[in-house]
N, C-alpha and C positions, 0 to 999 in steps of 0.2 A: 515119563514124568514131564511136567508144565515147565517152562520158565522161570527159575525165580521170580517173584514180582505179580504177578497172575495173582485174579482170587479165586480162580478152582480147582487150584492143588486138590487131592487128596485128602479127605480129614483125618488124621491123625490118629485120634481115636480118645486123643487127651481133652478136656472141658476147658471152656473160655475163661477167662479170669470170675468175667461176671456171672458163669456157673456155681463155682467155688461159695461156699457158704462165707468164710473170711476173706474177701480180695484183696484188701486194707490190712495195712500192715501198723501195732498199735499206736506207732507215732503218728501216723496219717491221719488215724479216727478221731485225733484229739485237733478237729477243725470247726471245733461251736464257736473260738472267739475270732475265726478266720471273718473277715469282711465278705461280703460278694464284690467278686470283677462282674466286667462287664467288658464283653465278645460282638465285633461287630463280621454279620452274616450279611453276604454280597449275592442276592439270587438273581437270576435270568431263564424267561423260557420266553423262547421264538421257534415258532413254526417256519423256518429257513425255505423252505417249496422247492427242494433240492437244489439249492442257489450255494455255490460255493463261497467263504469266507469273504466279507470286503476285506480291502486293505488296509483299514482302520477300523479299530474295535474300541478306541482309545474313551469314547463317550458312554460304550455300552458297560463300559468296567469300570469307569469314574477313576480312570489312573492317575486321570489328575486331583485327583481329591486331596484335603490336607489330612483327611482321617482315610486310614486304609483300612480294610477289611481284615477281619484276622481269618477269615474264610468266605470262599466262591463255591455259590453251587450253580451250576450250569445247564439247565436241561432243554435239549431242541427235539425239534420234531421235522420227518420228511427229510432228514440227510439224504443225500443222493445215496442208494442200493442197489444202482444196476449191479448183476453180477460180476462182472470183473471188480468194477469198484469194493464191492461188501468182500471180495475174498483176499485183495490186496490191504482193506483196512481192518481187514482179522489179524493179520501178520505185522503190516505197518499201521502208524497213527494215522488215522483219514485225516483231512485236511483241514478241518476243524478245529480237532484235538491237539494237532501238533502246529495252528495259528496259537492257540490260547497257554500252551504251555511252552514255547519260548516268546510268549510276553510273558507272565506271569515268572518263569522261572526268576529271568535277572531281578526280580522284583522280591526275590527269597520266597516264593511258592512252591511249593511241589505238588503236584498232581497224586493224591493219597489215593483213589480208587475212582474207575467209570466202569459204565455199563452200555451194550450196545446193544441192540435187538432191531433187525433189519432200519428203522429210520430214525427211532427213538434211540438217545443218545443222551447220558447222564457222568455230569464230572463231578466231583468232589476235589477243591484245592486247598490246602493251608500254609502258612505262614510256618513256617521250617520250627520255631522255636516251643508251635503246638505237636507236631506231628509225633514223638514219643508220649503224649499223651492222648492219642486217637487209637481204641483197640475195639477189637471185636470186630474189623470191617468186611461187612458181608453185603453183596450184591443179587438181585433176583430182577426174574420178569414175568410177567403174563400176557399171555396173545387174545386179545378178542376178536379179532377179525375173521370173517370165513366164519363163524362158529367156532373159535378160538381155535384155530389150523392156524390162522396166518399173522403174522405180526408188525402187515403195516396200521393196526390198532391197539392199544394195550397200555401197556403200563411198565415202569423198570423202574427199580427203588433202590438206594444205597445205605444202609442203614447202619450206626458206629455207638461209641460209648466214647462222649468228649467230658473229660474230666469228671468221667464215672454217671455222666449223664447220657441217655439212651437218647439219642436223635433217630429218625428215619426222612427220607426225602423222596418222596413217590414223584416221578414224570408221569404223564399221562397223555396219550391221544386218542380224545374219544371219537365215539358215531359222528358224524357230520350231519345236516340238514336239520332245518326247523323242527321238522314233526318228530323229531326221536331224540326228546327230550327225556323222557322217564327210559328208552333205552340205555341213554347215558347215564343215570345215576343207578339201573341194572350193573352197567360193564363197572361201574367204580365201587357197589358192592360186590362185586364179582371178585376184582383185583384185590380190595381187601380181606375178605374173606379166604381168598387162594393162597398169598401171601406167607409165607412162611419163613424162619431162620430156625437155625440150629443154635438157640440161644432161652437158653430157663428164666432168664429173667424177662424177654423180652422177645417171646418168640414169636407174636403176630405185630401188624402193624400197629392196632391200636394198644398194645402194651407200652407201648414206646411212650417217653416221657412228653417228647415233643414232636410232631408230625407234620412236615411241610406237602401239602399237595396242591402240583401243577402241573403246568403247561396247556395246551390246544385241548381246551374242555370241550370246547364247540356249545357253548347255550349259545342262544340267541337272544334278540329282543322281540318280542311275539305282540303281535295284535296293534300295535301305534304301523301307521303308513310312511313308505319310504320319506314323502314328503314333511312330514314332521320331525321325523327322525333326522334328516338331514339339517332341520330349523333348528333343531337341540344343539347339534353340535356345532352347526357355524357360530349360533350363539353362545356356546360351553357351558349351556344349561342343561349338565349332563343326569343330573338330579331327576329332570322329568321323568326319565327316561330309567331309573332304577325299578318303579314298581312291575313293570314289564320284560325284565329282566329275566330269562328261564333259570338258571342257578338261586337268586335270589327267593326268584318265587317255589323254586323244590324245596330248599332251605326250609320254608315254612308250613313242611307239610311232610317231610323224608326226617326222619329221627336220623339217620345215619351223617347225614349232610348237618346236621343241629350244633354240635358241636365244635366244628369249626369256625373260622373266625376269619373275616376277611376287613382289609382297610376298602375307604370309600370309594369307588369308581370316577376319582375326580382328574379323570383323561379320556380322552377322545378314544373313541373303541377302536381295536386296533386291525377288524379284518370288514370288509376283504377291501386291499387296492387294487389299481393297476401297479403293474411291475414300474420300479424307477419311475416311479412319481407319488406325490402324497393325494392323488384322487381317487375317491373311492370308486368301485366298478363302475365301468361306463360299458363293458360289455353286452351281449345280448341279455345276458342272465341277470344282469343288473342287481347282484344279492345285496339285500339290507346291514349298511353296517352295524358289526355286535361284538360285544367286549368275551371274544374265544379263549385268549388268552388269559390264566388268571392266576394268582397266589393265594392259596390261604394255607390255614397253620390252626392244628387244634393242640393244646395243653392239656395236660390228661387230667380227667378231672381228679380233684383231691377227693383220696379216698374218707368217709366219714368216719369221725370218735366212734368206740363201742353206744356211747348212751344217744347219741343221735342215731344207730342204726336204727332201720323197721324193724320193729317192735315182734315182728314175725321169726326174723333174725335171731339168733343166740348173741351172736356176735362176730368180726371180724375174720374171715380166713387168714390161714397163713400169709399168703402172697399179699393180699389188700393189708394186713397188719405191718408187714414191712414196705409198703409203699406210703403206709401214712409214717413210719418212723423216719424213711429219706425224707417225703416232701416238707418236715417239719426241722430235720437238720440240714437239709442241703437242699435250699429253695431254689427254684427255676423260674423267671419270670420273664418274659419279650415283650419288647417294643417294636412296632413297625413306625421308620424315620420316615423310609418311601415307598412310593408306589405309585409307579407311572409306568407310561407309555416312552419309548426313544424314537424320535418319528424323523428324523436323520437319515436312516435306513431304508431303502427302498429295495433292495436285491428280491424283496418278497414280494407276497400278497399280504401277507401279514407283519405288523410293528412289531420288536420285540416289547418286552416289559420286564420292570425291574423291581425288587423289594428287598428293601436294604431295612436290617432287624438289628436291634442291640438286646444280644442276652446276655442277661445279670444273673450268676449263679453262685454257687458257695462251691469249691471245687473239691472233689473228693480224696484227690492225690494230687500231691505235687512234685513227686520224686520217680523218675522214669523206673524198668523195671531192670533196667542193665546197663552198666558203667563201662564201655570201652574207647580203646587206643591203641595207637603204633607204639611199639615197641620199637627201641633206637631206631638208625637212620633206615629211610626206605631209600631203594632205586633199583631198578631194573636188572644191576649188577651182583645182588645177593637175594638169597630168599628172605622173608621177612615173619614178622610175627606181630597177633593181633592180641592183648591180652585184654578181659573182660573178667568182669565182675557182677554177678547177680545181686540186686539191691532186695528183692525179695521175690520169694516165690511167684516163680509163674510158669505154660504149660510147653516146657522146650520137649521138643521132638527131631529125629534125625531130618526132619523137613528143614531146619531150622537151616540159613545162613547170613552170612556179613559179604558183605557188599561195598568196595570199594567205588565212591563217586568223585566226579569233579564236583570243587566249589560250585556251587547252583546248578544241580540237577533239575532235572525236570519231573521227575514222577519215580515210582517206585522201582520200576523196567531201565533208569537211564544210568546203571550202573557202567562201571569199566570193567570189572570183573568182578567174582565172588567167590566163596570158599565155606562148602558145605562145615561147619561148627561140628558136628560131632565123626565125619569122614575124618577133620583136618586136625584132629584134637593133637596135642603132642603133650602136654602137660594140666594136671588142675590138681586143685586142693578145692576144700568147701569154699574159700574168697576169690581164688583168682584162677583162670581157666586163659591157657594159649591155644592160639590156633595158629596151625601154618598158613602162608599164601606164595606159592612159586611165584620165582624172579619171572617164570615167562610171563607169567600173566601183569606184570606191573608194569605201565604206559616208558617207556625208553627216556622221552623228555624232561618226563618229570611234570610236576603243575600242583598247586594246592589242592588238597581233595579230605574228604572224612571215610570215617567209616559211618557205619549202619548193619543195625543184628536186627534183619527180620526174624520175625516170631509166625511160622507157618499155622498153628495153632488159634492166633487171636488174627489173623491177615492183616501183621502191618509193622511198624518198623518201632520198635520199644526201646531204641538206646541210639545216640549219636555223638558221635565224639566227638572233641576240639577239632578247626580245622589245623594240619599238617602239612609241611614241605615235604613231597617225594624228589629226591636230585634226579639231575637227568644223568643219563647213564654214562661214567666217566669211559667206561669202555668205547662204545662208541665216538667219543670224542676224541679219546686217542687214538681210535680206528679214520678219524677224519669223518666221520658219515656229515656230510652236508645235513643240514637243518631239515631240508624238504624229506631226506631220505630217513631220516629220527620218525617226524612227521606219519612217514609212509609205513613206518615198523609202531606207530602207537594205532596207525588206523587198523594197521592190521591184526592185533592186539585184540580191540575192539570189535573187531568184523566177527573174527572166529568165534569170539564169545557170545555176540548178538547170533551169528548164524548156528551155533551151537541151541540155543534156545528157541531160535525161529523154524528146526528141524523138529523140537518136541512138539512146538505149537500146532503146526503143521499137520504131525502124527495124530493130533490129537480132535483138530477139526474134523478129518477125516474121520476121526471112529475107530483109529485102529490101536487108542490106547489102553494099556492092559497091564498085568504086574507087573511083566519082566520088564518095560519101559525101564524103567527106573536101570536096571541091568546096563541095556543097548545102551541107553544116555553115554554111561561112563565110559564103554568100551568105543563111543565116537571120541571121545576125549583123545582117544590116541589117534585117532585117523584125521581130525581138524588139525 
């Protein structure tokens, strides 16, 4: 079996919430005189040229901003993949991933799901007070490289239901070079089309309510001469320089590309440089600068009334009839604030680029799917208990477990330990359900920490409790353990339980994962 935390557990065999014909529970449904909020989305995609993390990232995530993002999406391209590297960041966070999630954590983010596929590398983060209302999160990739064998080309997408609304976030790095222009929008019907979830309401990409696709497209700017080209941008007359545009110009002739929507190109394109500096190639190859890097977003269109259908038509299918009943009770609508270039950065050939979105929705639920807590005092020195409560129906399975974390975790994987829900059951009635958790596994020191009832089922974490005082262990302290040696018995707490999971992982890269896993798992239990 995977790690807690992982999105490729097993499926269960039970339906997503958003399967379920009722997801909504009646109090919920009664949201026509709810106002729309409004959600600020923080994207990034840079082609990195396998350049490790600068040391400040602090511009490209607007930390200092006085409006913060209620969500970060993240997608690079060209992560370093040598093999040592790709098999130690299977295991551990590549160096990326674990720059941007202890900044983000202190910041109340947690890392809700990524995706990796040899370069392409896709994060999803939120603001801790959304994340029991982020369900269904499932992850995919497609290779087009080599004739789709190889995946330093492709595509990797993260796709969720945020307050009962279906996002999807496709990364992409396409063909390179000028002339393989209509190859590129082949490989991005390709990826679309291949595309798949395990989800009825939303099972291809363009089902989805809202659809982000980016990163390293590679169009170019075709037919204007280096020299002009260069005249546009010293003078930031970047206007000229749209209708020649290859993305712009497929747009107007590809039905597939028609539909999305992009803000204006009003920044300097962002490829190619020389490394650590803002001058564009001076190399022998001398390549004409072109806006690679891109965001757009298409809105699904709204489905038509019966009396507006063609005429040809009877009328409305099932599915398109419940899409026009959502988009008419619970509207979706985006704004792009920004969209630029960070030219700050140099570690590349390429600028990153940013697009910062405010959506305004009508929320479908407001009320998480599971109520839990510590039961009286925790500490190292007694075993302890978690008690929960289901607010309403949803699809628990023996996959399911709770996850003890420190105050500001980092991602779904940064637990201290966890305790499988229906292995650790000790008591329930229909309202309240306990679970055990061994004194061994609770950190000795002690430190404020929550809980968390992942839901294996929907991949992702459906209840979070109050934070809690764990005391540090009185035993210990009347045993005299010096501070550093508490320290050395929480690390090591931690270790067996990460190395606990880092054995399945492991198992499971390899291929040699199979039913009785689930077996082995427990019976290392006694051997760690």
């Amino acid at each position: 079996m995977h790690k807690p935390g992982v999105e490729n557990v097993p499926y269960s065999g039970v339906d997503s919430m958003e399967d379920s014909e009722e997801p909504l529970d009646s109090q919920q449904l009664g949201l026509g005189e709810k106002e729309e909020e409004s959600f600020r989305l923080h994207m990034v995609t840079w082609n990195v040229a396998t350049a490790d993390p600068p040391d400040d990232v602090t511009t490209l995530l607007h930390l200092n901003s006085p409006k913060s993002p209620d969500l970060y999406v993240i997608g690079l391209q060209e992560v370093y993949s040598g093999p040592l590297r790709f098999v130690s960041d299977a295991v551990f966070d590549d160096p990326w991933s674990y720059l941007l999630m202890s900044l983000l954590a202190p910041q109340k983010y947690i890392k809700v799901s990524s995706i990796r596929m040899q370069g392409l590398l896709l994060l999803f983060f939120s603001k801790l007070e959304h994340v029991p209302f982020i369900r269904d999160v499932q992850a995919t990739y497609t290779r087009t490289g080599l004739f789709g064998y190889w995946g330093n080309k492709g595509g990797v997408s993260i796709r969720l239901s945020f307050y009962g609304h279906t996002l999807c976030f496709l990364n992409c790095h396409l063909a390179a070079h000028m002339k393989y222009a209509s190859e590129r929008v082949d490989e991005f019907e390709y990826i679309m089309d291949t595309q798949s979830f395990d989800c009825k309401r939303a099972p291809t990409i363009v089902d989805h309510r809202l659809v982000f696709w980016f990163g390293d497209l590679n169009f170019r700017i075709q037919d204007h001469g280096m020299h002009f080209v260069r005249t546009c941008i010293d003078k930031q007359n970047y206007s000229l320089l749209w209708s020649k545009d290859q993305l712009i110009m497929m747009k107007q002739k590809e039905q597939v590309l028609q539909e999305f929507e992009e803000g204006p190109l009003d920044f300097q394109p962002t490829y190619k440089f020389d490394r650590n500096s803002d001058t564009y190639d001076t190399s022998a190859k001398k390549r004409k600068p072109a806006w690679t890097d891109r965001i757009l977003w298409r809105l699904r269109p709204k489905a038509l009334p019966p009396d507006e259908e063609n005429e040809n038509k009877v009328g409305l299918d099932a599915k398109k009839l419940k899409q026009l009943e959502e988009d008419m009770e619970y509207p979706l609508k985006i704004r792009q604030d920004v969209y630029t270039s960070i030219m700050e950065y140099s570690i590349s050939d390429h600028k990153p680029v940013i697009g910062i979105f405010t959506l305004e929705l009508r929320k479908m639920y407001e009320t998480p799917l599971v109520r839990l807590q510590a039961e009286g005092d925790w500490s190292a020195d007694i075993d302890a208990m978690v008690v929960y409560s289901p607010l309403q129906p949803f699809p628990s399975s023996t996959w399911d477990w709770i996850g003890l974390y420190k105050v500001g975790f980092s991602s779904v994987s940064d637990y201290i330990t966890y305790t499988w829900v229906k292995d650790d059951e000790v008591a329930f009635n229909e309202e309240v359900i306990q679970v055990y958790v061994s004194k061994e596994e609770i950190p000795v020191q002690g430190g404020d920490c929550v809980l968390c009832y992942y839901c294996n089922a929907l991949k992702c974490i459906i209840g979070i409790s109050e934070p809690f005082q764990v005391q540090a262990s009185k035993v210990a302290i009347e045993e005299g353990m010096l501070p550093k040696r508490i320290n050395g018995l929480d690390k090591a707490v931690i270790h067996n339980c990460h190395l606990k999971r880092n054995i399945i992982l492991v198992c499971s890269i390899f291929g040699i994962f199979n039913a009785q896993l689930h077996l082995y798992y427990h019976r290392l239990l006694f051997l760690i």
